[in-house]
N, C-alpha and C positions, 0 to 999 in steps of 0.2 A: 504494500500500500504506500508505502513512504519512498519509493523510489517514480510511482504517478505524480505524486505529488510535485518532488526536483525538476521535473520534465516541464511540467505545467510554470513552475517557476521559473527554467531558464527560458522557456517559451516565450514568457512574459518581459523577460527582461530586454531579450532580441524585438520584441514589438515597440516597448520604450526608448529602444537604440536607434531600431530604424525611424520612428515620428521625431525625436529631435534631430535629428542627421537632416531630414524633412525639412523643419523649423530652421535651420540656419542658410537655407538655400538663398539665393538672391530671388526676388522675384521678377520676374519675366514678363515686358507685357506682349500684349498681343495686337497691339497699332498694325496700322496699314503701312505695307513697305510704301515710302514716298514714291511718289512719280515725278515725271519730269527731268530724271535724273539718269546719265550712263551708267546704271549697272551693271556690273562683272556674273560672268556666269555663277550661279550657288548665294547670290548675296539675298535673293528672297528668302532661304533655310537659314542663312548667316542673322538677317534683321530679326527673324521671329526665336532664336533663343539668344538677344541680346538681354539685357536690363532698360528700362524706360529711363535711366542717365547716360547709358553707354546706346542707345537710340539718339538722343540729344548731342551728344557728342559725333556720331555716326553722321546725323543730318546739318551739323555746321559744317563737316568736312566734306562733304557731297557739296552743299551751296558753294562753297572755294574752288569747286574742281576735282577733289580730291576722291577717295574711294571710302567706306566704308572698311576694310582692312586696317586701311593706314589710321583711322580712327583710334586703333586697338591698340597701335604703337606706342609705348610710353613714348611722351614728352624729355627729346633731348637740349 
């Protein structure tokens, strides 16, 4: 009886591992890839798992010319 028990316990502790691991994710939105703009092949899969800051930052660097990629570039 006490070894159902352990199982149901570690069970439970993996279900509480995996929803904070959950909880720390960035959130993701799900905006419309901008138009109007030269995009690179893959950049509509690239905008939809960006961040709604790294979107923002994505869409100043489009307005200049730039790409969505080079968005991602740290700042030298």
């Amino acid at each position: 009886m006490r070894a159902g028990w352990d199982i149901k316990v570690v069970q439970l502790g993996f279900i509480v591992l995996l929803l904070s691991a959950c909880a720390d994710m960035p959130e993701i939105s799900q905006s419309a890839l901008p138009a109007g703009y030269a995009l690179m092949p893959g950049d509509e899969a690239l905008w939809q798992r960006l961040t709604e800051a790294e979107q923002r930052r994505a869409l100043a660097f489009l307005s200049d010319g730039s790409t969505i990629r080079s968005s991602l570039a740290g700042d030298y």
